[in-house]
CHARMM internal coordinates of N, CA and C (Angstrom, degrees):
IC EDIT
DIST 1 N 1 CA 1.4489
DIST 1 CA 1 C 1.5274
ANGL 1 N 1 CA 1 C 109.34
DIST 1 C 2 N 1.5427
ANGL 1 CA 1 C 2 N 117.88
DIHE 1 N 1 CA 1 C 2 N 131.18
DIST 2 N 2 CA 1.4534
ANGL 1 C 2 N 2 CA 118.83
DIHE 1 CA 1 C 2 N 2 CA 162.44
DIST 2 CA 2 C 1.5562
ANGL 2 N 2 CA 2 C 124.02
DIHE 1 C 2 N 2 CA 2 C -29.51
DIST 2 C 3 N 1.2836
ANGL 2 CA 2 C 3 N 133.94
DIHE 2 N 2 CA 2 C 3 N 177.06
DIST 3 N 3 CA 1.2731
ANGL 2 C 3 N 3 CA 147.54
DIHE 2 CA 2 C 3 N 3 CA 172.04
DIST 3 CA 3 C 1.5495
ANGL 3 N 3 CA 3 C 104.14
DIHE 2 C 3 N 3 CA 3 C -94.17
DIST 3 C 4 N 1.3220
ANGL 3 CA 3 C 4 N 121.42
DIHE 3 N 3 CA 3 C 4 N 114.35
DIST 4 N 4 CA 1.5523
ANGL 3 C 4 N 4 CA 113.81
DIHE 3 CA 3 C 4 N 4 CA 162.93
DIST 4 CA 4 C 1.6119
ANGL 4 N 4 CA 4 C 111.35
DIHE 3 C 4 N 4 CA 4 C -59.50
DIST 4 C 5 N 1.5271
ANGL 4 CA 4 C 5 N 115.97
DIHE 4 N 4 CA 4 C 5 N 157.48
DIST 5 N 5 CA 0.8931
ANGL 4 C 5 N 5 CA 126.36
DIHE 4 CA 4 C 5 N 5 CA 176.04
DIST 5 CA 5 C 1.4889
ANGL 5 N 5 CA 5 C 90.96
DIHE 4 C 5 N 5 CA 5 C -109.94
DIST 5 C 6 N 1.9569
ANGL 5 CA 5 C 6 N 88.68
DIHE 5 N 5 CA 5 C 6 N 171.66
DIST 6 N 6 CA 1.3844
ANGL 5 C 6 N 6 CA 98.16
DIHE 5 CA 5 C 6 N 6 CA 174.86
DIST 6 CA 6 C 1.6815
ANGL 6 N 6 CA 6 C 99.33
DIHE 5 C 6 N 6 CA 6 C -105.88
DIST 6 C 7 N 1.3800
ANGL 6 CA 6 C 7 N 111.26
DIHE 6 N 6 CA 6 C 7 N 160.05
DIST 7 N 7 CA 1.5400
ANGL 6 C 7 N 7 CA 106.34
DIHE 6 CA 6 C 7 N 7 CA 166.18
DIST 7 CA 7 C 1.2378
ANGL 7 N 7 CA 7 C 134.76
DIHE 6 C 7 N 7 CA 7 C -68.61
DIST 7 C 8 N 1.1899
ANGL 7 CA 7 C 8 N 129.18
DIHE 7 N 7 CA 7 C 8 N 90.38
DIST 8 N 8 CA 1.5674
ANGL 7 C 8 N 8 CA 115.37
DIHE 7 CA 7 C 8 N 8 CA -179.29
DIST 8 CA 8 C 1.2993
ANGL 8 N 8 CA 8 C 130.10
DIHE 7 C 8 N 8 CA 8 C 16.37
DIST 8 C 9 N 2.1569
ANGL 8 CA 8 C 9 N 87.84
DIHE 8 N 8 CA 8 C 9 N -88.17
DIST 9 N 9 CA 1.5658
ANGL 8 C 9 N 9 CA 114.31
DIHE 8 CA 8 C 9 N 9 CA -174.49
DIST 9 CA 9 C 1.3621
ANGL 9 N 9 CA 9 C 98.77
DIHE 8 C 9 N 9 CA 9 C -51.02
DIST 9 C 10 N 1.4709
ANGL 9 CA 9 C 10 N 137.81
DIHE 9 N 9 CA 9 C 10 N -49.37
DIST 10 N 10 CA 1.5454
ANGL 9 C 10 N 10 CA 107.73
DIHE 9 CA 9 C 10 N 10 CA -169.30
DIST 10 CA 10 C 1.3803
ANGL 10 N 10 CA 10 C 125.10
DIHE 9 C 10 N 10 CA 10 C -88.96
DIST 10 C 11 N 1.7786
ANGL 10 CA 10 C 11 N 115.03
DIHE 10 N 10 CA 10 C 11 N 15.25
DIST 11 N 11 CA 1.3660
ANGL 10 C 11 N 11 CA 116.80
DIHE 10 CA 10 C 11 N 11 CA -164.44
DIST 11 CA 11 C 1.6201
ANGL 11 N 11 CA 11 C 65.77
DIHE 10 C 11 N 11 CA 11 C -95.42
DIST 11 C 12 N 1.1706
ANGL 11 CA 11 C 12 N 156.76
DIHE 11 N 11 CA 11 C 12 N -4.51
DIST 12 N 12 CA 1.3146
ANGL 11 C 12 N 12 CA 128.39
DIHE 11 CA 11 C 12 N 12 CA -170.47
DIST 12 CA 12 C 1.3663
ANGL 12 N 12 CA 12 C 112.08
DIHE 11 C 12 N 12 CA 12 C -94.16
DIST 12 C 13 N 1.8734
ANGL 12 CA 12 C 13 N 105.21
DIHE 12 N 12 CA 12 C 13 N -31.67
DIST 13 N 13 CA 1.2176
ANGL 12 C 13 N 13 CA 121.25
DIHE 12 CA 12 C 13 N 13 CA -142.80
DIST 13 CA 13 C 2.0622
ANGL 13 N 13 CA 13 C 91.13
DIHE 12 C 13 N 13 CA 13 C -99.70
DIST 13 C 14 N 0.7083
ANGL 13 CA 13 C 14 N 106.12
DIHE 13 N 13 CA 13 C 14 N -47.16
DIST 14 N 14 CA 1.7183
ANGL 13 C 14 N 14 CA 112.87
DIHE 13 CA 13 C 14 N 14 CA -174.22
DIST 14 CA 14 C 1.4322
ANGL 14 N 14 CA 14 C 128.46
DIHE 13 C 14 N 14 CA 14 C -87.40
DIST 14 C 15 N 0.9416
ANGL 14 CA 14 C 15 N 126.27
DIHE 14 N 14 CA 14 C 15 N 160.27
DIST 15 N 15 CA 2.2391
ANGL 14 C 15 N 15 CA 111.97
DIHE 14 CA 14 C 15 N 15 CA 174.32
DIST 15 CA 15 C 1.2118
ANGL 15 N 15 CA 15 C 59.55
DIHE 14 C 15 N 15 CA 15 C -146.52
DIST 15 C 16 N 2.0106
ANGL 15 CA 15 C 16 N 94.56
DIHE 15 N 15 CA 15 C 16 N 153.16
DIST 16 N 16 CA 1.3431
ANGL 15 C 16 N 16 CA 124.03
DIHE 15 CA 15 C 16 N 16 CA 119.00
DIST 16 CA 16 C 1.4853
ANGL 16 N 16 CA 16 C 155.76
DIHE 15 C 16 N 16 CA 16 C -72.55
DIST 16 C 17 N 1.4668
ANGL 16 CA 16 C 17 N 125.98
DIHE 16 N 16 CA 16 C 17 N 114.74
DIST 17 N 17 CA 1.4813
ANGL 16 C 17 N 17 CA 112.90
DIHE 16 CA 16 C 17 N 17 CA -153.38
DIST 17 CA 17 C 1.9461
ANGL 17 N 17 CA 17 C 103.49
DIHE 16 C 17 N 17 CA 17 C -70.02
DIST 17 C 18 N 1.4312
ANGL 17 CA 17 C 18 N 106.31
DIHE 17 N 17 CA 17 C 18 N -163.00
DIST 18 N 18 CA 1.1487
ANGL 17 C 18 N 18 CA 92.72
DIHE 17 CA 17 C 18 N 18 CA 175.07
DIST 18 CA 18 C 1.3670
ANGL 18 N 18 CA 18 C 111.53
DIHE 17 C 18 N 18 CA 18 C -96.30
DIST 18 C 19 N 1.6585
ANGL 18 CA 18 C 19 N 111.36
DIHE 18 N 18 CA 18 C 19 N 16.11
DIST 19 N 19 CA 1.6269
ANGL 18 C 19 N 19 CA 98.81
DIHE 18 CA 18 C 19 N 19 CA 177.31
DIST 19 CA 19 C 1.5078
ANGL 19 N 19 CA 19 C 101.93
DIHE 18 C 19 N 19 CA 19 C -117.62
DIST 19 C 20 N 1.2641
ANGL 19 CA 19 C 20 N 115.94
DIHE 19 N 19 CA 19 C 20 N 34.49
DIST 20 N 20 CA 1.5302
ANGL 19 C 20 N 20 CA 121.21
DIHE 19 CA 19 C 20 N 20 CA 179.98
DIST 20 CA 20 C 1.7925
ANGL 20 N 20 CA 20 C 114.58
DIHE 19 C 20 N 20 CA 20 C 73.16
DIST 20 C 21 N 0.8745
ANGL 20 CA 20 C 21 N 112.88
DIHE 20 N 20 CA 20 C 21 N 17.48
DIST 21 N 21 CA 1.3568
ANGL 20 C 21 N 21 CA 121.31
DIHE 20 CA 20 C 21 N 21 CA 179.29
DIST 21 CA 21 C 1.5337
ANGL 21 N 21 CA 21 C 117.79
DIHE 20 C 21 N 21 CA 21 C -71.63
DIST 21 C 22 N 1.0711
ANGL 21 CA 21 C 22 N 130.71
DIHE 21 N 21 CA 21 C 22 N 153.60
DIST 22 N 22 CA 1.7613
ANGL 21 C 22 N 22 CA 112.47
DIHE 21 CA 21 C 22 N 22 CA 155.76
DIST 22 CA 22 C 1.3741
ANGL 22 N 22 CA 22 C 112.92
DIHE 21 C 22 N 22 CA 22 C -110.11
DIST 22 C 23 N 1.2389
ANGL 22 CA 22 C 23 N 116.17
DIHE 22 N 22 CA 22 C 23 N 146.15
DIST 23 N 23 CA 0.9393
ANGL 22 C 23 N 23 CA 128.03
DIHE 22 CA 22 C 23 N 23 CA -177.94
DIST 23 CA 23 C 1.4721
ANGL 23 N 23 CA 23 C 107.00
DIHE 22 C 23 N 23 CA 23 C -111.22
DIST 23 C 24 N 1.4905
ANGL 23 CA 23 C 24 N 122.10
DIHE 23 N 23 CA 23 C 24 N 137.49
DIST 24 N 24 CA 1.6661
ANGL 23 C 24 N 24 CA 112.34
DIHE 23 CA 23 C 24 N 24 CA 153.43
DIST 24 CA 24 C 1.4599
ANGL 24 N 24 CA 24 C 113.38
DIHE 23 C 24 N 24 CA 24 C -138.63
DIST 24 C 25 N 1.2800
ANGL 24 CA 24 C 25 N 114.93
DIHE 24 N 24 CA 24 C 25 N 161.02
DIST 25 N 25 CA 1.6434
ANGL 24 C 25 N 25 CA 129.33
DIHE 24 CA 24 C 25 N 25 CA 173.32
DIST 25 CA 25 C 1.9995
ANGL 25 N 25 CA 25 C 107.32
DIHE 24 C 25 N 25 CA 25 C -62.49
DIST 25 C 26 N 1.2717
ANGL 25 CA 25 C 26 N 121.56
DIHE 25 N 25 CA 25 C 26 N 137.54
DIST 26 N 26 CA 1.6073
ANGL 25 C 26 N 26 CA 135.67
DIHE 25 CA 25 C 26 N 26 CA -161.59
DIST 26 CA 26 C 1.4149
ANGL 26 N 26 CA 26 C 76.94
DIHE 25 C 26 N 26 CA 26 C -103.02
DIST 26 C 27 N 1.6195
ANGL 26 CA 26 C 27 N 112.80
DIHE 26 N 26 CA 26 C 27 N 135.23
DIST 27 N 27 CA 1.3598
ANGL 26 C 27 N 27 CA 132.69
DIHE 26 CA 26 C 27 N 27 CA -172.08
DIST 27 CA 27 C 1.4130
ANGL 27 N 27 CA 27 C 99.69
DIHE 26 C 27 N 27 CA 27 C -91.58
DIST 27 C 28 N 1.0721
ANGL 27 CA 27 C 28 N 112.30
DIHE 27 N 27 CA 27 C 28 N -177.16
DIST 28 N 28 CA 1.6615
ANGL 27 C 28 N 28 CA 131.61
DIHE 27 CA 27 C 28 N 28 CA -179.78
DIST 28 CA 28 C 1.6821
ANGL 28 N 28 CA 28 C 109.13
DIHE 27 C 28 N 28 CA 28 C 51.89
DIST 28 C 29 N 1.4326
ANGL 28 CA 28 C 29 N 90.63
DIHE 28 N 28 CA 28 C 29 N 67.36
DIST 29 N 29 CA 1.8216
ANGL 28 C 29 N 29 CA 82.51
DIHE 28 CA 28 C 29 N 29 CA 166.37
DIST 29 CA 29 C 1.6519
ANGL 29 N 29 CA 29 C 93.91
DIHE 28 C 29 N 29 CA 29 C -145.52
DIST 29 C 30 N 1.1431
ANGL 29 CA 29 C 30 N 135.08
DIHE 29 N 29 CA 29 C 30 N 39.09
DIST 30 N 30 CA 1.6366
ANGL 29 C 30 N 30 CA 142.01
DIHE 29 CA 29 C 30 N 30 CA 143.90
DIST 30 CA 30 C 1.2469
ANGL 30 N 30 CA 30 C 113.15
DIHE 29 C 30 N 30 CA 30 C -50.03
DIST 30 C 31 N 1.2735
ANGL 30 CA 30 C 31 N 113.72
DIHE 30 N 30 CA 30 C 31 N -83.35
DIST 31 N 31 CA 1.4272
ANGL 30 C 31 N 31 CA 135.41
DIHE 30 CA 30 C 31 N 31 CA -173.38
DIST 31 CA 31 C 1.1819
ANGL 31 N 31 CA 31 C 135.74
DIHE 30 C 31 N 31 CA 31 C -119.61
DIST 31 C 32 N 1.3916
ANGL 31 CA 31 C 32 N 155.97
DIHE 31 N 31 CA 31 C 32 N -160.93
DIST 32 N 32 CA 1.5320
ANGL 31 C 32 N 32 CA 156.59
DIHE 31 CA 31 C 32 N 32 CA -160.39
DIST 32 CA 32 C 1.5195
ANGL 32 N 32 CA 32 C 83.54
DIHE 31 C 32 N 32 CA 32 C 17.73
DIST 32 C 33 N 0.7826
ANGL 32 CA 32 C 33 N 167.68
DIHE 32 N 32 CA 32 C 33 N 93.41
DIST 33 N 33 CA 1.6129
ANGL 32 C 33 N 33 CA 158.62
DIHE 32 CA 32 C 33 N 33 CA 79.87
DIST 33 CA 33 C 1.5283
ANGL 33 N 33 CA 33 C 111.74
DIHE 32 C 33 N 33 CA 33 C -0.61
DIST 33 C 34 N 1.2096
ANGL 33 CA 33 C 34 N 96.58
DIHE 33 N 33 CA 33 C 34 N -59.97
DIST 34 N 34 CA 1.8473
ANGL 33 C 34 N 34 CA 120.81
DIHE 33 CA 33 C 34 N 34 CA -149.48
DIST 34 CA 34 C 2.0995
ANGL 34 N 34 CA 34 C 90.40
DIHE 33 C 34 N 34 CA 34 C -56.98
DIST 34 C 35 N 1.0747
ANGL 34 CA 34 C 35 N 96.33
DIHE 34 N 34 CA 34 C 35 N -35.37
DIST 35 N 35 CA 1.8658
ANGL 34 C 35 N 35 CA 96.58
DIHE 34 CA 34 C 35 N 35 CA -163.95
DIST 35 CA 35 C 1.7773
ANGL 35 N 35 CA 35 C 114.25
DIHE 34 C 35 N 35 CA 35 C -81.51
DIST 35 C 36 N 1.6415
ANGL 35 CA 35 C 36 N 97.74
DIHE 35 N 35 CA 35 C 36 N 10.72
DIST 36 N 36 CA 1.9052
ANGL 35 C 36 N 36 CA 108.43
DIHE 35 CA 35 C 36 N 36 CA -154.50
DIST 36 CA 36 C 1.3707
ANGL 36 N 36 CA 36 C 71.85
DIHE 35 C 36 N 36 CA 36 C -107.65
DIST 36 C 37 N 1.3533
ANGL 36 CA 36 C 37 N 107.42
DIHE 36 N 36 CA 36 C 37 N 162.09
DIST 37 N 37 CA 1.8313
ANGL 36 C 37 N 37 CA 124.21
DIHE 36 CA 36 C 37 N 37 CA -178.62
DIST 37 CA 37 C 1.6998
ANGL 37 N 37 CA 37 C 74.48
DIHE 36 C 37 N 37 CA 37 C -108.54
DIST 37 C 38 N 1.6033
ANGL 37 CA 37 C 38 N 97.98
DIHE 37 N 37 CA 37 C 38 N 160.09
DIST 38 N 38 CA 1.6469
ANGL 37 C 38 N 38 CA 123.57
DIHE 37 CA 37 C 38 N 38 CA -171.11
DIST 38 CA 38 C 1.5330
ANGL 38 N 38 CA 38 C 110.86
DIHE 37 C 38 N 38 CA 38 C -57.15
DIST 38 C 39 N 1.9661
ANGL 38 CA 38 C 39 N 94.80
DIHE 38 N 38 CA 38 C 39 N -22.00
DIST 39 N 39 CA 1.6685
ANGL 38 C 39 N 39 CA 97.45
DIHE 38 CA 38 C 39 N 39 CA -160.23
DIST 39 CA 39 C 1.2329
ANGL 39 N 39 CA 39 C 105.16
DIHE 38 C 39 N 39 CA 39 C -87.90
DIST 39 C 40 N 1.7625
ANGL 39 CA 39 C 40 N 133.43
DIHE 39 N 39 CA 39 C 40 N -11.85
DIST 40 N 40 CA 1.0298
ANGL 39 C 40 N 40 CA 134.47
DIHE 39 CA 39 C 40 N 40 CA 155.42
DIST 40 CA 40 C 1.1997
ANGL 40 N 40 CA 40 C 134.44
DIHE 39 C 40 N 40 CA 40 C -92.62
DIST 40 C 41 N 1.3872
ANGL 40 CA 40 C 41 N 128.31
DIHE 40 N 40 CA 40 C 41 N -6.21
DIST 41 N 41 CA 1.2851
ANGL 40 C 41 N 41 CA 133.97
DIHE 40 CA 40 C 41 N 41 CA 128.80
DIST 41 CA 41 C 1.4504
ANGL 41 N 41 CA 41 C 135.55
DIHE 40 C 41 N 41 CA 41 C -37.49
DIST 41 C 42 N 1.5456
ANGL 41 CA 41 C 42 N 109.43
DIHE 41 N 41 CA 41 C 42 N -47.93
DIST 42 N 42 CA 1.3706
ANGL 41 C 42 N 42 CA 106.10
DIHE 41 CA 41 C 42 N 42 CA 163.47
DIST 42 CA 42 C 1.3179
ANGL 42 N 42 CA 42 C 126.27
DIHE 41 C 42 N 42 CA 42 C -75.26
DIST 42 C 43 N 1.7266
ANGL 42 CA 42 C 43 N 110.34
DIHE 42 N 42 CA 42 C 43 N -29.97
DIST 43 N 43 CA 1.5124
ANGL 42 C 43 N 43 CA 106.16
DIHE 42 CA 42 C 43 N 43 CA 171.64
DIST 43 CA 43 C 1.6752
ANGL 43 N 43 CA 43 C 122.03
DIHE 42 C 43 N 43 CA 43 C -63.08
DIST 43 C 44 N 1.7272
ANGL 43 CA 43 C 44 N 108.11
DIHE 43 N 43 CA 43 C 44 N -0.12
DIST 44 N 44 CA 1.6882
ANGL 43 C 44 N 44 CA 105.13
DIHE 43 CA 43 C 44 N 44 CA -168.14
DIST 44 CA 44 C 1.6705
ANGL 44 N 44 CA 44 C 90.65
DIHE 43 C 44 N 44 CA 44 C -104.01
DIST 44 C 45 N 1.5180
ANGL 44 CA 44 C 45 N 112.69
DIHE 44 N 44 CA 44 C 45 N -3.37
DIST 45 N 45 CA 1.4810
ANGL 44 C 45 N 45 CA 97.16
DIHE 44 CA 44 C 45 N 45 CA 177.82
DIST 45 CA 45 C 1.7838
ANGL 45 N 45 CA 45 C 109.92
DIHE 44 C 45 N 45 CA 45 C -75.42
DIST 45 C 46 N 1.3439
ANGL 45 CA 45 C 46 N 133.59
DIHE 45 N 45 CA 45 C 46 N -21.66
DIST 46 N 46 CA 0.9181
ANGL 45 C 46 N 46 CA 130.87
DIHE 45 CA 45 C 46 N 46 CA -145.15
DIST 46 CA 46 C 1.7369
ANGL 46 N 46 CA 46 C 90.00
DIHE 45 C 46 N 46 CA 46 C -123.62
DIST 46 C 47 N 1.7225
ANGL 46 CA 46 C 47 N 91.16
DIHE 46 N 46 CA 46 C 47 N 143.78
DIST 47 N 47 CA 1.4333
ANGL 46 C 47 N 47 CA 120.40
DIHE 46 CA 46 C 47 N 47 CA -172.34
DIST 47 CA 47 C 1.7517
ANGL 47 N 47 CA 47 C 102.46
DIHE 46 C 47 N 47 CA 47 C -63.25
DIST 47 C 48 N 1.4261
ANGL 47 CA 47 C 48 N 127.17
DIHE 47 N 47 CA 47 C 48 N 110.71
DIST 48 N 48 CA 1.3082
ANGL 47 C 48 N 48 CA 135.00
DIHE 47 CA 47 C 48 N 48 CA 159.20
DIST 48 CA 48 C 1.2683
ANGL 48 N 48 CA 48 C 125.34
DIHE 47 C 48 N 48 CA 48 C -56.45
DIST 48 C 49 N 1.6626
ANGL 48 CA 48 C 49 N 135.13
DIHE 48 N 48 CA 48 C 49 N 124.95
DIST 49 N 49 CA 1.0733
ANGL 48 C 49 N 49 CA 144.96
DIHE 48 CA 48 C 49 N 49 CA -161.22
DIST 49 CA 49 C 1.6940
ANGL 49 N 49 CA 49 C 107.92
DIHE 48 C 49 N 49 CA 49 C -86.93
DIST 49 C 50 N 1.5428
ANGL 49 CA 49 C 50 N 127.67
DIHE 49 N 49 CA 49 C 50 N 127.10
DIST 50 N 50 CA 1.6730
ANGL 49 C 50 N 50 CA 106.59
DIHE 49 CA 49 C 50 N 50 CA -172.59
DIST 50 CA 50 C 1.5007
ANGL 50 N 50 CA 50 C 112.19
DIHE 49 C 50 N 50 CA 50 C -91.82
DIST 50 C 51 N 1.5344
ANGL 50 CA 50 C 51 N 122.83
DIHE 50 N 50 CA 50 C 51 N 154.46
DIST 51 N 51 CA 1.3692
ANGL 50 C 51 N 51 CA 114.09
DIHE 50 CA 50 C 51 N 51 CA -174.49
DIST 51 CA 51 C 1.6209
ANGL 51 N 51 CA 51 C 87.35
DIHE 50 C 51 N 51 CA 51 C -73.29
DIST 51 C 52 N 1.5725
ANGL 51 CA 51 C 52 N 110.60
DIHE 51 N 51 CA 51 C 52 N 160.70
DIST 52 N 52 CA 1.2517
ANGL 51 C 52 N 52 CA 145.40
DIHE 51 CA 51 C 52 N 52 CA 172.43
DIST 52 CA 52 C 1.7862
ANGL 52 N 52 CA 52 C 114.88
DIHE 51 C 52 N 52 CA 52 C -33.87
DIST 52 C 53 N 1.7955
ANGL 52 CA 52 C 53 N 91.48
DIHE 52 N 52 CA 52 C 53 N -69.89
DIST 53 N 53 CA 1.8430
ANGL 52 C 53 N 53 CA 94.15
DIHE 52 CA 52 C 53 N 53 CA -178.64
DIST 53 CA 53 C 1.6922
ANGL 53 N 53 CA 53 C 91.08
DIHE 52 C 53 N 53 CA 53 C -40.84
DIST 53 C 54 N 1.1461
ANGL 53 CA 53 C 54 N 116.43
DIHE 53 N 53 CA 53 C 54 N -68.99
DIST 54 N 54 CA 1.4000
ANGL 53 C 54 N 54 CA 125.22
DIHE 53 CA 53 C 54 N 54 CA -144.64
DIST 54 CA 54 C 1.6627
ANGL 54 N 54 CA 54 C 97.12
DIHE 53 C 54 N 54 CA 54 C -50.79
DIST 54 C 55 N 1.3389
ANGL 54 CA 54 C 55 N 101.51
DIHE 54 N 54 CA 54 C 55 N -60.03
DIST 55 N 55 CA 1.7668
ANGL 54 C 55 N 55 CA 112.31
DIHE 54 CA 54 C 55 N 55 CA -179.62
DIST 55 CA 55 C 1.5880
ANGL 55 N 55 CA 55 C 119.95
DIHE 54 C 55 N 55 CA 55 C -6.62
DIST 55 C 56 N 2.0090
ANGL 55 CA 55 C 56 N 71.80
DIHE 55 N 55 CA 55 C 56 N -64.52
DIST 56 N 56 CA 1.9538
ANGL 55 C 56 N 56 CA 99.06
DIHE 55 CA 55 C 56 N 56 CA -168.59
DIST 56 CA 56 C 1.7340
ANGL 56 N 56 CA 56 C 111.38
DIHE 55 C 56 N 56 CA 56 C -66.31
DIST 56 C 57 N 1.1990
ANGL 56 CA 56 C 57 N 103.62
DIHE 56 N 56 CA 56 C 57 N -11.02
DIST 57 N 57 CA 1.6289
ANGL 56 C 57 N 57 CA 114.63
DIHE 56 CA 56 C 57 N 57 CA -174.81
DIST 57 CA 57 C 1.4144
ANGL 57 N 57 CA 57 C 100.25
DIHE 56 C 57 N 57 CA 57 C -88.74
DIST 57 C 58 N 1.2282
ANGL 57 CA 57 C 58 N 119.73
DIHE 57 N 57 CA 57 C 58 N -51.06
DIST 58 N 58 CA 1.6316
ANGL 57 C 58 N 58 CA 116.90
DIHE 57 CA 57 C 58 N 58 CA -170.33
DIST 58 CA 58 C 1.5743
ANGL 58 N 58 CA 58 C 99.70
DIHE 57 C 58 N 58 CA 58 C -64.00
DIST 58 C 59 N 1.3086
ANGL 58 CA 58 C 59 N 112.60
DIHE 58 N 58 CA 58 C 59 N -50.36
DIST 59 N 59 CA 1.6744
ANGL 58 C 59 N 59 CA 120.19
DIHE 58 CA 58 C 59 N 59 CA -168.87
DIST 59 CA 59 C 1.7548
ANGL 59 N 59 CA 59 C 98.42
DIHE 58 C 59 N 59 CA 59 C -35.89
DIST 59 C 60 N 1.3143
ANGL 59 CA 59 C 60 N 79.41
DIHE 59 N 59 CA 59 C 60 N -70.77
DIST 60 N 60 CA 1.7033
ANGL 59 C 60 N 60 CA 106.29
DIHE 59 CA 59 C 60 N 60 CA -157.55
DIST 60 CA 60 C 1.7912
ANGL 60 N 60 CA 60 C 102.62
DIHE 59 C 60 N 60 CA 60 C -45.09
DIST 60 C 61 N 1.0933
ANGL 60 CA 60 C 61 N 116.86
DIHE 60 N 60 CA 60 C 61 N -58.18
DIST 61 N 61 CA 1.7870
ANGL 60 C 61 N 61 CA 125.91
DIHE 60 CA 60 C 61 N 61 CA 179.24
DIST 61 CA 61 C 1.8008
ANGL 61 N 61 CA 61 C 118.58
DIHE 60 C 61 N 61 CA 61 C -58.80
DIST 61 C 62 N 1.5920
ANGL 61 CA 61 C 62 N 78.97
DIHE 61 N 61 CA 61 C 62 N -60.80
DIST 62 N 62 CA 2.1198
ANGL 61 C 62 N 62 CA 82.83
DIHE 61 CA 61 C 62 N 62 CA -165.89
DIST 62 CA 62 C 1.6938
ANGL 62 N 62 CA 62 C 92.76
DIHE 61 C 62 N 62 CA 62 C -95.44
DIST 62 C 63 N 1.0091
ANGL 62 CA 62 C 63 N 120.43
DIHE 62 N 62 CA 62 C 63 N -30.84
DIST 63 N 63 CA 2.1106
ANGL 62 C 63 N 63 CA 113.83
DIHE 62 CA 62 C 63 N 63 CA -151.32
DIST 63 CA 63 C 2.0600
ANGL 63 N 63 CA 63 C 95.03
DIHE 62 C 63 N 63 CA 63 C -110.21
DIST 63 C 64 N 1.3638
ANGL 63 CA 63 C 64 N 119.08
DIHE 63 N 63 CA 63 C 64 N 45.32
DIST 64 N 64 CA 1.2437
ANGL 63 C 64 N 64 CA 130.04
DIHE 63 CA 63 C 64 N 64 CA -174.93
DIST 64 CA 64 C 2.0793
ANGL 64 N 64 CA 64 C 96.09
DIHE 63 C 64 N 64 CA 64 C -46.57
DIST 64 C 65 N 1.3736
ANGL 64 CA 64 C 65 N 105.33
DIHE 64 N 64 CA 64 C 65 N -62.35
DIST 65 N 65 CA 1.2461
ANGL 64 C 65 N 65 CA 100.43
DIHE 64 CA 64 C 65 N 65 CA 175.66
DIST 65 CA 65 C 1.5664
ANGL 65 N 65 CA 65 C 139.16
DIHE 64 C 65 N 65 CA 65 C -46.45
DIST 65 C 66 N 1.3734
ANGL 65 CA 65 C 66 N 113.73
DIHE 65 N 65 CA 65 C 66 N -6.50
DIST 66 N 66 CA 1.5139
ANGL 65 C 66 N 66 CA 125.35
DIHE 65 CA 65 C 66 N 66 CA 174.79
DIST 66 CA 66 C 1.2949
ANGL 66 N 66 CA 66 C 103.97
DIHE 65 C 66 N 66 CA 66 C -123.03
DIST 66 C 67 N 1.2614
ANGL 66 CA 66 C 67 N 124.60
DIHE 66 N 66 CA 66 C 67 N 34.10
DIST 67 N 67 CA 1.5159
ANGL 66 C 67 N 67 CA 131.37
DIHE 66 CA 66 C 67 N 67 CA 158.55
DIST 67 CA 67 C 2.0126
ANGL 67 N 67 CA 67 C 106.49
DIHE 66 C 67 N 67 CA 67 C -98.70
END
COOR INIT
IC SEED 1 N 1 CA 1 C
IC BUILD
């Protein structure tokens, strides 16, 4: 059998923590800033944790190598 690849787009978009978790970056922090209260500004600085179903879905499809 061939070698799976990994997907690009999500080797860009996701890390793995060191407890197998995924992690990704919270979108919308380009622009309109000015209209976000401070407390959601700071919550878009920080890397979002993915629920599980979803986890096991990304793993399994795009991140073959961390299965």
């Amino acid at each position: 059998m061939y070698k799976l690849k990994t997907h690009s787009g999500a080797k860009k978009r996701f890390k793995i923590s060191s407890n197998g978790k995924i992690r990704f970056a919270h979108s919308g922090k380009k622009h309109f800033m000015r209209r976000r209260s401070k407390d959601q500004i700071r919550e878009k600085r920080r890397m979002g944790v993915m629920y599980v179903p979803d986890a096991k879905r990304i793993v399994r499809w795009y991140l073959p190598k961390f299965m």
